[in-house]
C-alpha positions in Angstrom: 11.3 -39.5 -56.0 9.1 -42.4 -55.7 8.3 -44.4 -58.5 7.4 -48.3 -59.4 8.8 -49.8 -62.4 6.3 -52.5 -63.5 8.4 -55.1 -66.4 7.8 -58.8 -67.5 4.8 -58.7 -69.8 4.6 -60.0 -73.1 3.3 -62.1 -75.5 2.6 -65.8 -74.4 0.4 -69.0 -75.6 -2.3 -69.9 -73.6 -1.5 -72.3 -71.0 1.8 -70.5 -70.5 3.2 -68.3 -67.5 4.7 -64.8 -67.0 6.1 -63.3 -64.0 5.6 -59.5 -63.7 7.8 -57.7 -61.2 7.0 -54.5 -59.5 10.4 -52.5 -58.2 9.6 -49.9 -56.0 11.5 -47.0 -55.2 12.0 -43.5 -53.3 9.9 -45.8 -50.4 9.9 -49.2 -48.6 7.5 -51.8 -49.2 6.4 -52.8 -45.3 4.7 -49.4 -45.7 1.9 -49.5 -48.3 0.2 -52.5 -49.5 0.8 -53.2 -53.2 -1.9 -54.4 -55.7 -1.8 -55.5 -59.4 -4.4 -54.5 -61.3 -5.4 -54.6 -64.8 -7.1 -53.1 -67.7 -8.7 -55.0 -71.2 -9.5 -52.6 -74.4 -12.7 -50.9 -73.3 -12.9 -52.3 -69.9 -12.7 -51.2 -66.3 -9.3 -51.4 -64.6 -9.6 -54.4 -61.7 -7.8 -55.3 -59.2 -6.1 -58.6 -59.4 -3.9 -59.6 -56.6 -3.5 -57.4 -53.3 -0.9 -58.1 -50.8 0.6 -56.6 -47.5 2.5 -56.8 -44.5 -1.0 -56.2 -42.3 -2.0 -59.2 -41.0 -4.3 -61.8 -43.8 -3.5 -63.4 -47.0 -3.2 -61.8 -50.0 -6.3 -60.5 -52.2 -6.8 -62.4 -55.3 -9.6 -61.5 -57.9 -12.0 -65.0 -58.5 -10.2 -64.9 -61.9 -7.0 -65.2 -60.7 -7.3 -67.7 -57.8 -5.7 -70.9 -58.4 -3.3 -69.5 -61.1 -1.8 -66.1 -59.9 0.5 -65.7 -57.0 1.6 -62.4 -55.9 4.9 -62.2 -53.4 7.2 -59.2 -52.2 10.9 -59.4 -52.1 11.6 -56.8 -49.0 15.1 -56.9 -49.6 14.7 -56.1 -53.8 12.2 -54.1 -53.0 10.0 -55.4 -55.4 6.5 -57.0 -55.7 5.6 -60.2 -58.4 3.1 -61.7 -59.5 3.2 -65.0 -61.5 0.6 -65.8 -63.6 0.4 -69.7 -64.6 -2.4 -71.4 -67.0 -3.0 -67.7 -69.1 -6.1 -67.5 -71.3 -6.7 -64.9 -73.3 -9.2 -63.2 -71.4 -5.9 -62.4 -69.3 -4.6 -60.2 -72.4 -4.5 -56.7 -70.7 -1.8 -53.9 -69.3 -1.1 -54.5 -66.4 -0.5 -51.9 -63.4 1.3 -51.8 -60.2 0.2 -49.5 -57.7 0.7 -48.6 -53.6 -1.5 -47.5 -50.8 -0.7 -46.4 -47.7 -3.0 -48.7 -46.2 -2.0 -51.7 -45.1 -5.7 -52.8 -44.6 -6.3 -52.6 -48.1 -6.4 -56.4 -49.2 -9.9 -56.7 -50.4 -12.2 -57.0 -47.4 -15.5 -55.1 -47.4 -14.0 -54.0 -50.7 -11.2 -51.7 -49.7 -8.5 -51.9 -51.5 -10.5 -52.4 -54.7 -10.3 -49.2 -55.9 -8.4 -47.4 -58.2 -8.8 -44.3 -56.2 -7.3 -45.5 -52.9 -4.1 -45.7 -54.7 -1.2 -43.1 -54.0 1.3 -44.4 -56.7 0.8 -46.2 -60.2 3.5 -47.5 -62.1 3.1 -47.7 -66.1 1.4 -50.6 -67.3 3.1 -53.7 -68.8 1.1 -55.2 -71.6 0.3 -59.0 -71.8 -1.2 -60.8 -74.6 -2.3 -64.3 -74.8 -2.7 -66.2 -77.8 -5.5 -69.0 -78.0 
């Protein structure tokens, strides 16, 4: 059965850090590019950090550059993404997901939307105090 298992919100100050993990199962990561993304009361869901075994850098929203880092662990089979200086316009859940394509790490938008996705994990909530 294939699943992710999205863990490590909470609640922190601003100015702190979390790191959120991603564990995949029931498949391998080198096969589907992994994004975070993330969803504020009565907004959108966005994408916030892409990454992938195709050739590139990871994706990272204009929000999150600078601060976030996303990284895979092929052996753990997990995904991460540290979050450094939070604000509180950071307070959402937060959701892993996986495509099948390895292309998917932002270019000409693909890989932005929620739809390309095959697999969402549950969300993990964070909340940042001012």
């Amino acid at each position: 059965e294939v699943q992710l298992q999205a863990s490590g919100g909470g609640l922190v100050q601003a100015g702190g850090s979390l790191r959120l993990s991603c564990a995949a199962s029931g498949f391998t990561l080198d096969d589907y590019a992994i994004a975070w993304f993330r969803q504020a009361p009565g907004k959108e869901r966005e994408a916030v950090a892409i990454i992938s075994n195709y050739e590139g850098s990871p994706y990272y929203a204009d929000s999150a550059k600078g601060r976030f880092t996303i990284s895979s662990d092929n052996a753990e089979n997990t995904v991460y993404l540290q979050m450094n200086n939070l604000a509180p316009e950071d307070t959402a859940a937060y959701y892993c997901a996986a495509t099948p394509n390895l292309k998917a790490l932002g270019s000409l938008g693909i890989g932005l939307g929620i739809s390309e996705y095959t697999y969402w994990g549950q969300g993990t909530l964070v909340t940042v105090s001012s």
